[in-house]
C-alpha positions in Angstrom: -26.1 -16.2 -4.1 -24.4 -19.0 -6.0 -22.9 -16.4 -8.6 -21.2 -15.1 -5.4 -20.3 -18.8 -4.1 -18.8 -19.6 -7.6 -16.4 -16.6 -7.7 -15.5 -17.5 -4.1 -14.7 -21.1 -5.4 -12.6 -19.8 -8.1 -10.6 -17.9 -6.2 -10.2 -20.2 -3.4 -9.1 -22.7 -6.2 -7.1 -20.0 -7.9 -5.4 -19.9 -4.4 -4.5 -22.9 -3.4 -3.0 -23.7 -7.4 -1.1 -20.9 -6.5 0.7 -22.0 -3.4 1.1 -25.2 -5.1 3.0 -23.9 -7.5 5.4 -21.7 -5.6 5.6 -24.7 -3.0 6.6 -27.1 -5.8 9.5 -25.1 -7.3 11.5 -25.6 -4.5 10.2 -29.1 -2.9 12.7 -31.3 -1.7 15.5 -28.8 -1.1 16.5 -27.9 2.8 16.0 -23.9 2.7 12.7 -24.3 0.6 10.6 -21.1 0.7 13.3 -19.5 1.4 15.0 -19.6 -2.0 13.0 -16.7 -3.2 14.3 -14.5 -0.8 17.8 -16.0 -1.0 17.7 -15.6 -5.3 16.2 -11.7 -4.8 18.8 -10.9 -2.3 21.9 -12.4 -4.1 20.5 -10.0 -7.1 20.5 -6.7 -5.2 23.8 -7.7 -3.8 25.7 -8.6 -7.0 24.0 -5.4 -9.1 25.0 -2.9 -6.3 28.6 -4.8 -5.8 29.1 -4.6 -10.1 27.6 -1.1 -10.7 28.2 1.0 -7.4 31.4 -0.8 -6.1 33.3 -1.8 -9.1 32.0 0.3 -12.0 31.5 3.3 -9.6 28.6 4.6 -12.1 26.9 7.3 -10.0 23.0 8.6 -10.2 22.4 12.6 -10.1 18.3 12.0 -10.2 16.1 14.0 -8.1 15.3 12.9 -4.5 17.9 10.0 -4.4 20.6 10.0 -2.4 24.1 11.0 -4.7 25.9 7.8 -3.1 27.5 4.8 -4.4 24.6 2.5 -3.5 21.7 4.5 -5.2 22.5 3.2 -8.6 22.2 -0.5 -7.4 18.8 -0.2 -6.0 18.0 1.9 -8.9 18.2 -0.5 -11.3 16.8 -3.5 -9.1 13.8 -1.7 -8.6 13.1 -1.1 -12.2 13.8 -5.3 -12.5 11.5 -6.4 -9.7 8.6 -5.2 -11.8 10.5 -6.5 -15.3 11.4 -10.3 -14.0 7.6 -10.6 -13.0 6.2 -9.6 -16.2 8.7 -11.6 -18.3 8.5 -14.7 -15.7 4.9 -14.8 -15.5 4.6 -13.9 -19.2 6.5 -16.8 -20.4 5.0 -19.7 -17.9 1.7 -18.8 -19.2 2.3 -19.1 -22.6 3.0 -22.7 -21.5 0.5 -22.6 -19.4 -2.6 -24.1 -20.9 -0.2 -27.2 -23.2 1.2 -28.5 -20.5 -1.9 -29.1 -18.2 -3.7 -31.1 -21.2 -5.2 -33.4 -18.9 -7.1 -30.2 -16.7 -7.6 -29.0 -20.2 -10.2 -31.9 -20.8 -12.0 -31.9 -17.4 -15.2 -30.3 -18.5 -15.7 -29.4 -14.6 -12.2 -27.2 -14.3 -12.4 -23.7 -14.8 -9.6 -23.0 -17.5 -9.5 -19.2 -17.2 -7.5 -20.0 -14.4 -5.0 -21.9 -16.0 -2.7 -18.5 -17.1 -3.3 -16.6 -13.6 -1.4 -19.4 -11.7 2.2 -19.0 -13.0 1.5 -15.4 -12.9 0.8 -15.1 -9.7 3.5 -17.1 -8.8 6.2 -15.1 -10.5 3.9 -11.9 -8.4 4.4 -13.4 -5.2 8.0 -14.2 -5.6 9.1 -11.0 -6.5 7.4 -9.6 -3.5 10.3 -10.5 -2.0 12.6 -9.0 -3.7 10.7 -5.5 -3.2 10.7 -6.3 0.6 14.5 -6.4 0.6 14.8 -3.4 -1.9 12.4 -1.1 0.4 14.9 -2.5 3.6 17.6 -1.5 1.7 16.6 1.6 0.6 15.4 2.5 3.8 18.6 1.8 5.3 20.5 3.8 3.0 18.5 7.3 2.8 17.4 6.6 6.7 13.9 7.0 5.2 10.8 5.3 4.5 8.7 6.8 1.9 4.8 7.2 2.2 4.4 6.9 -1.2 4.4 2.5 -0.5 1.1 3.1 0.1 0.2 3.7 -3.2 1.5 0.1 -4.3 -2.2 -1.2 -4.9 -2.5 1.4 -7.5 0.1 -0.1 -9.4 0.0 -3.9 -8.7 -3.5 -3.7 -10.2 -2.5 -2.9 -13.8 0.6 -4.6 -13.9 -1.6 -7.9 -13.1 -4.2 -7.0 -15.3 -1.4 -6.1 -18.5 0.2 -9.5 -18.0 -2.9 -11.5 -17.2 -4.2 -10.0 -20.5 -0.8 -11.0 -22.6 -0.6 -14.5 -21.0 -4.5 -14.9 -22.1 -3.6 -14.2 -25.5 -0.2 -16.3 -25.7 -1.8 -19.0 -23.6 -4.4 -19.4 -25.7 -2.7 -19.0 -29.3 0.3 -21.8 -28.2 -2.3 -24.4 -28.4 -2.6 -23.5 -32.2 1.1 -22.5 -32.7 3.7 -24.2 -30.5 6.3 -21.0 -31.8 4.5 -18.2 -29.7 7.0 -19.0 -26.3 10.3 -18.9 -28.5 8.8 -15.9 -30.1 7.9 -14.3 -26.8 11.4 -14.7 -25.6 12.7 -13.1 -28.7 10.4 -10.2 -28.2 11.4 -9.8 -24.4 15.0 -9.6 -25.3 14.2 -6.7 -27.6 11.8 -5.4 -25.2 14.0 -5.2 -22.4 16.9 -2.6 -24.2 14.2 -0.4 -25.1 12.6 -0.1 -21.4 14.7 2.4 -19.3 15.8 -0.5 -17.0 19.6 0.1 -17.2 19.8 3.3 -18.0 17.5 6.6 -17.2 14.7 8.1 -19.3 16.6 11.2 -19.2 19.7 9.2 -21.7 17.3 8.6 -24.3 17.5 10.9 -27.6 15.1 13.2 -27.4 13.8 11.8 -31.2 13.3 8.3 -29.1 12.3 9.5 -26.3 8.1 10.1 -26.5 8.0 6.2 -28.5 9.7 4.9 -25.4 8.0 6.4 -22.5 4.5 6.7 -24.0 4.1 4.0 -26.2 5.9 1.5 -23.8 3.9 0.7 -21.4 6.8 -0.9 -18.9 8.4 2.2 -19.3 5.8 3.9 -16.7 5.5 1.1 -14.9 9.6 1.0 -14.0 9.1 4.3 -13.1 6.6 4.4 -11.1 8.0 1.7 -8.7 11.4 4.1 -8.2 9.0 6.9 -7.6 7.2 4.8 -4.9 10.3 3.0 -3.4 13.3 5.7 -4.0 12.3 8.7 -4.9 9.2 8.9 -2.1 7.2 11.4 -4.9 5.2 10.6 -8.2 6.8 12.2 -11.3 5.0 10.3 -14.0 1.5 10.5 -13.2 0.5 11.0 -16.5 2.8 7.7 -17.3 0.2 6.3 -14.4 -2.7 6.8 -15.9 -1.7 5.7 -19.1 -0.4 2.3 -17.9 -3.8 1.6 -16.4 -5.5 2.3 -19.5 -3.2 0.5 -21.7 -3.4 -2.4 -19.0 -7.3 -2.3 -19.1 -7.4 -2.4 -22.5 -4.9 -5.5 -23.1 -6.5 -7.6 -20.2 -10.2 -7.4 -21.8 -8.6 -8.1 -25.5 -6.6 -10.9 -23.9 -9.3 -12.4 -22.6 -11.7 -12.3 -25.2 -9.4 -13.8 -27.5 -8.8 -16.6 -24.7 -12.4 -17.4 -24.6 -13.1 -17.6 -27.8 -10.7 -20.2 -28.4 -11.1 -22.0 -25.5 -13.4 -24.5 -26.6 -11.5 -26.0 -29.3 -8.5 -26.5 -26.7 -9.5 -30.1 -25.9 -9.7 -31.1 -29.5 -6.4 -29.7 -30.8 -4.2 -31.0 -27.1 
């Protein structure tokens, strides 16, 4: 069917911009792919050395380990999920101005443009969840069944960022301030996500704006569930996220496409 053989087209192009762009951040340099896992690691070291080693701050949350090391991984696995939102987030705000020239092929799918530095940032925080389930592993001599349920959640956190990088993509054209204000809005974003601290610290006044109306906030905690914890405690959070993420994705993209033909003019 040629509906069929143009999807298969797109995402064979989709792939290969993909592996370009990963490939290029580190070309020329001697470890090259292997930066990635290098970067991810040197993070999980440094949190666990700062927060379990020096600071000696101890976690008392059900099913992890009461050790030194659990609040270390703790916190990386609510940031694996956090750097590949913001990372991807911010490169496709960029991403349709700085490809003007595939901007004003008439033959080049643009919906792709967004999707590349998204999946990029995706893949290379892969990595740092492969070290953070090793780690974990090693540390609670355990490896959950719950990491089977990682579809479940990659799925809505692609679609919630695909949908926000639509809409930045797409309205930087117009208004070159949308990645400054992004990374304003990420800053905020970030201290009111429970990334470096637990749910549980929030006042109880705060504490139903930030977990239900936050969509990160379920997602965080969702990956410790799967990784650390090895049980799902915010289901509800879950199902939420997906609907949130649904929701975003289509309004992103709608928005994207309606301004997509007037790219070419304004670039």
């Amino acid at each position: 069917m040629p509906i069929n053989d143009g999807v298969w087209t797109k995402l064979g192009l989709l792939q290969t911009l993909v592996k370009r762009d990963v490939e290029a951040r580190y070309k020329g340099s001697l470890l090259g792919n292997l930066w990635p896992v290098l970067n991810q690691l040197a993070q999980l070291l440094v949190y666990t050395y700062v927060f379990s080693v020096v600071l000696q701050v101890k976690l008392n949350l059900k099913g992890l380990p009461p050790n030194n090391l659990t609040f270390g991984l703790w916190l990386f696995a609510g940031l694996i999920p956090w750097t590949a939102f913001t990372s991807g987030l911010m490169q496709a705000s960029n991403s349709v101005v700085g490809q003007p020239n595939l901007v004003k092929k008439v033959v080049f799918p643009l919906a792709l443009l967004p999707l590349v530095p998204i999946l990029s940032a995706f893949v290379e925080s892969s990595f740092g969840l492969v070290l953070l389930i090793v780690f974990a592993a090693i540390t609670s001599q355990t490896i959950h069944v719950t990491l089977w349920l990682f579809p479940l959640i990659w799925i809505p956190q692609l679609l919630l960022t695909a949908g926000l990088g639509y809409f930045a993509a797409s309205c930087t054209v117009f208004l070159r301030d949308i990645p400054q204000t992004i990374g304003v809005l990420l800053n905020l974003w970030f201290y009111v996500t429970p990334i470096i601290y637990p749910a549980s610290a929030i006042p109880e006044s705060f504490r139903f704006w930030v977990t239900w109306l936050n969509p990160l906030s379920g997602l965080v905690e969702i990956y410790r569930d799967l990784v650390l914890v090895g049980q799902i405690h915010h289901w509800a959070e879950w199902g939420i996220f997906w609907g949130v993420s649904l929701l975003v994705f289509c309004g992103g993209l709608f928005v994207y496409r309606r301004l997509r033909p007037a790219f070419a003019d304004v670039l």
